[in-house]
N, C-alpha and C positions, 0 to 999 in steps of 0.2 A: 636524075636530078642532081644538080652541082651543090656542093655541099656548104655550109652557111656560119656563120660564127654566131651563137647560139645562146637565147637570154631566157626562151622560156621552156623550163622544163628541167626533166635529163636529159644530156646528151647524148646521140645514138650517132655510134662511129657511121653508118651509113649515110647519115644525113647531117651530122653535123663537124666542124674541125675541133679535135678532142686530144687532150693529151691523156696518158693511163694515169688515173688519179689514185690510183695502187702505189706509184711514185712519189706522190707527194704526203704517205699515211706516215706519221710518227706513231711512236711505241706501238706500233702493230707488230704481231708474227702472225698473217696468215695462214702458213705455213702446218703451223702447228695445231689450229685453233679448231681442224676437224678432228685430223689424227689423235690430239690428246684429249679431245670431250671438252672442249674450254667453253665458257662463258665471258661475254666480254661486252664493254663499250666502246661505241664512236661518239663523239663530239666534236663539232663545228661550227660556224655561224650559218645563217641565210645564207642560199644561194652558192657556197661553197663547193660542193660538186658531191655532197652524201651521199646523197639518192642515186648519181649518175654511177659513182663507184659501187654502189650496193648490189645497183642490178646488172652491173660489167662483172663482179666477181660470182655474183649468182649464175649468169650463164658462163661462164667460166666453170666454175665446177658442174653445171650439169653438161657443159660439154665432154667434160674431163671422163664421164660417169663414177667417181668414185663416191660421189651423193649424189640426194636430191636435194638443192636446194631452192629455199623460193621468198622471196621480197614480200611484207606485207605492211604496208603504212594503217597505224591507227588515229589520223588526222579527224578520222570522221568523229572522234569519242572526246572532240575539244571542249565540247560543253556536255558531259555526263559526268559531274561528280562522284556519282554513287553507282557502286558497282552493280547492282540491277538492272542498272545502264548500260554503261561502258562494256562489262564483260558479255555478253550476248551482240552487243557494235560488232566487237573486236572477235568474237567466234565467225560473224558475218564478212567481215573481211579477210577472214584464213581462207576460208570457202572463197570468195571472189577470186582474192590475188591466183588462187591454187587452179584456179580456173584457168585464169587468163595467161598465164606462167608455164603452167604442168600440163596443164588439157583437163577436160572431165575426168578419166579415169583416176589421177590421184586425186580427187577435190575427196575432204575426209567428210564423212556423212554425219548429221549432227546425233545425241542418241536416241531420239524419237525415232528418225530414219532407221534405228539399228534394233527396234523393238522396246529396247531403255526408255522407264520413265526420264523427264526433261529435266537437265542436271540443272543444280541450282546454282548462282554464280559464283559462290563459293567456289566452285569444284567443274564450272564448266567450260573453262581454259584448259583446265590440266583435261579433262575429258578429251576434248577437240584434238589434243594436242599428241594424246595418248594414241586416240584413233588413225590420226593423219600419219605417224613411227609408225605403226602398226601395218599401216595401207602401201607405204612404201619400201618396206622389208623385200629382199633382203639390203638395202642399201640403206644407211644412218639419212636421218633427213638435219636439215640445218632451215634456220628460219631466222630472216634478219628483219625485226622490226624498226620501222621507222616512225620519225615524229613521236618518240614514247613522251616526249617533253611534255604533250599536251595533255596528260594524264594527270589530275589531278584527286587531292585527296583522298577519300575512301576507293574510288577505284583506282589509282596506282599502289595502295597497299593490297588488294585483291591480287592485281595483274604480277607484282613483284613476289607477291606469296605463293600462288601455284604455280610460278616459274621456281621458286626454291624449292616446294612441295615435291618435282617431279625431277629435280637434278640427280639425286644420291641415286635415281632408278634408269636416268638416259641409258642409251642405249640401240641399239639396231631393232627396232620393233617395239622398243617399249615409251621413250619420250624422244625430242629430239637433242643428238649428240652437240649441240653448239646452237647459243642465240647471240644476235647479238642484238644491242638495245644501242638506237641512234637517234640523235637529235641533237639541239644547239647545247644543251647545256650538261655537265659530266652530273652523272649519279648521285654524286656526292651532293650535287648543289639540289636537288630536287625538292623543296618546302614541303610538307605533307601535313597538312594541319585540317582537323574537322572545321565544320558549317560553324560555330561556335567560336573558333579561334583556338580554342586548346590544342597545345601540342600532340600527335598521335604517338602510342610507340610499337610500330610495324615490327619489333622484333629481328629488327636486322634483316630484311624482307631479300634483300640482295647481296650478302655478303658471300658470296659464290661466284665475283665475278674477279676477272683472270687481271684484264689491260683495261684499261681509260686509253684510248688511243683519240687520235684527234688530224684533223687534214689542217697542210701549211697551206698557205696562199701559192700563189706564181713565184716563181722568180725571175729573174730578169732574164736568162736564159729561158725560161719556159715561156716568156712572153713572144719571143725569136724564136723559139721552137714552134710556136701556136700560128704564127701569122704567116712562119715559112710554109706550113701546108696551103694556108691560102694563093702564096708566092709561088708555087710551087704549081698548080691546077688551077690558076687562070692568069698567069702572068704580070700580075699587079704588085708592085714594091711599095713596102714602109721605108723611108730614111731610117740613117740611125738614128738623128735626134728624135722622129717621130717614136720609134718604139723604146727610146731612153725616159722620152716624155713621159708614154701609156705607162710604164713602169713605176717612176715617179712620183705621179700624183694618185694611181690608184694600190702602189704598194703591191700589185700580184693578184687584189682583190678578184678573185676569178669573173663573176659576174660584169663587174666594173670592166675587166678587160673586152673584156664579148663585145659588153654595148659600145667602145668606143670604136672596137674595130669595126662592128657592122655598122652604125651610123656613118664612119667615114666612106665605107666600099658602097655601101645601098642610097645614102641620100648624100654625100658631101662633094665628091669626087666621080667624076666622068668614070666612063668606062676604060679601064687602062691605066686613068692618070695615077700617077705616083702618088703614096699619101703623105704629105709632108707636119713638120710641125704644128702650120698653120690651122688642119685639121682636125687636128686633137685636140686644140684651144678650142675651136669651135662646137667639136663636137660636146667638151666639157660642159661650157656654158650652156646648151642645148639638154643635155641629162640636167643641171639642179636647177636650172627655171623650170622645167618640165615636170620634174618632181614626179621619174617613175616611178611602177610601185615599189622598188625595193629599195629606193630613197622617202616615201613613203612611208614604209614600215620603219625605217629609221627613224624617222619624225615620231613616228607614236611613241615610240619606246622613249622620248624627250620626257613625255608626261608622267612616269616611273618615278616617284619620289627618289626610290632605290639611285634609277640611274640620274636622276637631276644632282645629286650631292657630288658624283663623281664626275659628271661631264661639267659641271657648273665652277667647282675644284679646280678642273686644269683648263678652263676658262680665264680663269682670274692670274691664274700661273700661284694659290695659296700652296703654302708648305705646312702640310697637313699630316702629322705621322700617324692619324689614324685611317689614311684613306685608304691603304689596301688592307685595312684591316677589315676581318670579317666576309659578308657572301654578297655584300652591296657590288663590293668590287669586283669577286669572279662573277657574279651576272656580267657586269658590264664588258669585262675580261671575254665569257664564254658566249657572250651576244655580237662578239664583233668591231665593237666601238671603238674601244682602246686596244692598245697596247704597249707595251714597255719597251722602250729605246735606251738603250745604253744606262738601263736603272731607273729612269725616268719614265710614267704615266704618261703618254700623249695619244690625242684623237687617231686611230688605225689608219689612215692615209688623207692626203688635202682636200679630196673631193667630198667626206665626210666633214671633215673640220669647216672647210665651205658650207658644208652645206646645213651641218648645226647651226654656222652662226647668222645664216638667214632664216632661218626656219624661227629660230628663236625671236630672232630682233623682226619677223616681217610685220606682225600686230601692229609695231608701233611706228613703223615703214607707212602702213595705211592710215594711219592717224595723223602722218604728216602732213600738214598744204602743202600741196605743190610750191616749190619754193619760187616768188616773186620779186627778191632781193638780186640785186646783180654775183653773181657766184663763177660768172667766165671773165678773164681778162681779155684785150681787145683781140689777141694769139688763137683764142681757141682752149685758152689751158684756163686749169681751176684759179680760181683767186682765193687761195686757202685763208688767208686774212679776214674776207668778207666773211666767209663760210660761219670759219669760228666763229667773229661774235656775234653771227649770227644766230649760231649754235648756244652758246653764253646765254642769249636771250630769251631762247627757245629753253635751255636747262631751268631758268630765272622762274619761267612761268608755270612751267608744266612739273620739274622734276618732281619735288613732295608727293603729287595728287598722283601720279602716274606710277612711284614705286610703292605707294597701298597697294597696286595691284597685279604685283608681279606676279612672276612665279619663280624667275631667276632673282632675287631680290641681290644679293650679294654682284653678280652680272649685270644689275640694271643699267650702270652707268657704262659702259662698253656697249651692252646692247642697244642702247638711246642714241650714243654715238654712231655705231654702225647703221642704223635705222637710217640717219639724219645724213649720211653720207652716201648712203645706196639710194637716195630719194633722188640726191645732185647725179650722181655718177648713173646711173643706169643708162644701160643704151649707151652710153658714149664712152666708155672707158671699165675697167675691172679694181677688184678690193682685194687684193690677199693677203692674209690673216697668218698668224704665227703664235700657236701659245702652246702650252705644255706646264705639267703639275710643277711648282716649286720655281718658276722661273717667275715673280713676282709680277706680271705685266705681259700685254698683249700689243701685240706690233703688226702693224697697219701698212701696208704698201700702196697706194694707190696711183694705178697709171691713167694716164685721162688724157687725150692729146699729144701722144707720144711724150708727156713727160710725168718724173715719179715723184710724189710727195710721200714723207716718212713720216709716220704718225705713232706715236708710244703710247699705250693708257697704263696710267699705273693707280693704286689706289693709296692713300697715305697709310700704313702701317703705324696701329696705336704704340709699340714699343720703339717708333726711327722718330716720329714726327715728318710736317714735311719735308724741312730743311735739308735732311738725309733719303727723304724719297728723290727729292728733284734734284739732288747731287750724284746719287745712283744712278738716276734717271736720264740723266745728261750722257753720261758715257754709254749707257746703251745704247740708248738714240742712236747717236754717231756709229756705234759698232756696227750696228744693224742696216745701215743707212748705207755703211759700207760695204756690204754684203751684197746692195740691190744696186744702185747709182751712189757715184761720190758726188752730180751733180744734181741731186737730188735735192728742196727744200725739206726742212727737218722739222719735227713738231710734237712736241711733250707736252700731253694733259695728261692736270693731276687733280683726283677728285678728292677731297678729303669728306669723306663720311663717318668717321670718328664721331665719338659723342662733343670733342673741343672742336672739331671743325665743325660740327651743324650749329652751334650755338655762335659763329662767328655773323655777322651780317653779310647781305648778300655783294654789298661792296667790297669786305672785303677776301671775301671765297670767289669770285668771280676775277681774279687778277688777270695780268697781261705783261710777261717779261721777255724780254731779248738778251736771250744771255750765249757770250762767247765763248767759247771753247776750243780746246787744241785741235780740233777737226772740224770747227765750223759754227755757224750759228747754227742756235736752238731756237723758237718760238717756245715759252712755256705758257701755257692755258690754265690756268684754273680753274674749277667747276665744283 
């Protein structure tokens, strides 16, 4: 069977094109991590390639035989709070994985099976755990959990307890010589609070662990290295712009890679044909209207108080010196979403940033009418003048009643805007979006009949007033504007939602200026 670019699962060098994701580990030493008895974490986001490397270096060292090791996910223990639960899950899944892994002969027998009254969960991890060293003598056993993230409350203070319980005594026969503990989020970040809400104090339940190690995404090289095997076993080329593109807009995001390359080779492109730029555009827009699941599970994680304050932040482009403060931000950090570019908080790659800011704004996307107003000039291109005040009218009527019920309330007026502009543009043209923490404003590209219109939202900042927004405002515009077309029409709305601006009437919040600049006209909007 020919082998496939690969979005569900692990990957398995057999059947799927795989680069060694051992490659891509920071502060890992492998190396060391049997030989010295070490304990340790992985962390990474979704989709990232954990599992794929977990169980590439698990058969790895049992090919090697200088252990036994063996993979076991606690996925199934997502909803057992209390360790009566969980721990007895999670003895049932040593037994499984050991199965399917090692064969029958090492699966460790529970202590009923061994004439032992039935441990209690207190103590029936380290039992399992003691048995299975024990069963695999003389070689040290090693056991890499996964999904530990899903472990919650009193049963991850169990599960972390008799993992410490039986460290000081590891060993060849007696616990196992090395764990390690993987999932999206490091150790450190893990909440552990009773049913109640009071704080627990697990006693430092894991402070025996070696590395926090963590996987990089692709890099732009590794995306050329990934697609040459495809290039390579059945004669099909990417351009260079195609795979500078893949790189681009999904940042190395492994998964995001996968899907655009097997969309393009399975459903875009003949047999043979070359995959050009043109494909990966297509392909793009096909994943965030599609809304797989692992764009999907990005959506939910929107509704996260936690991550709403941070994604909602570099939204707005607010200069916020409390937003990496605290565990709001490494969730968000350790969930994939963001990260930090040259010191600056921005959404993890375009095709996320895309696709927050439809996810967000589509509620009031469907709320729209189909718009009735003439919105084409006789060309085929936008008539952004109609648009606006039509937009104006549309703010006039509805804004007040519609941000009672946000959820992005700070965001509402962009998200209202993008709503109102993806209602016109669908189908016939694209939106690309540009924001980031601290940069006071979010910039609008809109291409629609082969031509671009530049659109800036800024919000009036109560310490500038407007005068100094839309004076700001103006040179952005045009910077930006130059970035994409210089023959581009240009376009600065500014909402003042200040406590002096709502109190203004709606004539005179609702303005309409034409103002010249050293690079060109501006339209400015008010809202």
């Amino acid at each position: 069977m020919k082998r496939f670019f690969n979005t569900t699962g692990p990957c398995n060098p057999d059947d799927h094109y795989l680069l060694p994701p051992e490659a891509r580990l920071v502060r890992a030493q492998l190396d060391r991590y049997v030989e010295s008895k070490l304990y340790w974490v992985l962390h990474a986001p979704r989709q990232s390639g954990k599992t794929t490397f977990l169980q590439s270096w698990m058969r790895k060292l049992n090919a090697e035989g200088q252990a036994v090791a063996c993979y076991v996910s606690v996925e199934r223990c997502q909803e057992f709070p209390d360790a009566k639960d969980a721990i007895p899950a999670i003895s049932a899944a040593i037994r499984e994985y050991a199965d399917a892994f090692l064969g029958p002969a090492l699966v460790p027998g529970l202590p009923e099976a061994r004439g032992l009254p039935e441990a209690e969960p207190a103590s029936a991890l380290s039992a399992i755990l003691k048995a299975w060293a024990a069963l695999v003598a003389p070689k040290p056993l090693v056991v890499l959990f996964d999904e530990v993230d899903v472990l919650q409350d009193q049963a991850m203070v169990s599960f972390l307890r008799q993992l410490r319980g039986g460290f000081a005594a590891r060993g060849v026969g007696q616990f196992p010589v090395s764990v390690a503990l993987v999932g999206m989020r490091d150790l450190r970040d893990y909440l552990m609070r009773s049913k109640d809400g009071v704080s627990l104090n697990p006693g430092s339940p894991f402070n025996i662990k070696e590395d926090s190690a963590s996987l990089s995404s692709f890099s732009a090289a590794d995306v050329r290295s990934l697609v040459s095997q495809h290039t390579d076993e059945t004669g099909q080329v990417f351009s260079d712009e195609a795979l500078a593109l893949i790189y681009e807009i999904t940042r190395g995001q492994p998964w995001l890679v996968n899907y655009l390359c097997k969309k393009c080779v399975w459903q875009l492109c003949s047999k043979g044909e070359p995959v050009g730029v043109e494909h990966i555009e297509e392909a793009r827009e096909i994943l965030i209207s599609e809304r797989a699941v692992h764009l999907d599970s990005l959506a939910e994680r929107l509704r996260d108080p936690r991550v709403k304050r941070i994604v909602q932040s570099i939204m707005i482009g607010e200069i916020d010196p409390d937003l990496a403060a605290g565990d709001d931000f490494l969730l968000t950090l350790d969930l994939g979403l963001i990260r930090v570019e040259k010191g600056t908080p921005v959404i993890a790659n375009p095709i996320y940033r895309e696709t927050i800011a439809r996810v967000l704004s589509y509620r009031y996307q469907l709320a729209i009418p189909e718009p009735e107003f003439r919105w084409q000039r006789p060309d085929g291109t936008l008539d952004m003048e109609a648009l606006f005040h039509e937009f104006q009218r549309f703010w006039r009527r509805h804004a007040d009643i519609w941000e009672e019920k946000a959820d992005y309330t700070k965001a509402f007026p962009h998200l209202l805007l993008m709503a109102f502009l993806q209602r016109v543009v669908n189908g016939g043209g694209r939106i690309e979006r540009e924001y980031a923490a601290g940069r006071g404003r979010m910039d609008l590209a809109v291409l629609y009949s082969g031509h671009w219109s530049i659109i800036e939202i800024k919000l009036v900042h109560p310490g500038d007033g407007r005068t100094t927004t839309v004076t700001e405002g103006l040179e952005q515009v045009i910077r930006y504007r130059d970035t994409i077309d210089r023959s581009a029409d240009a376009w600065l709305v500014v909402f003042d939602r200040t406590p002096a601006g709502r109190q203004k009437t709606w004539e005179e919040r609702l303005s309409w200026e034409l103002c010249e600049t050293a690079g060109g006209s501006v339209t400015v909007v008010g809202g």
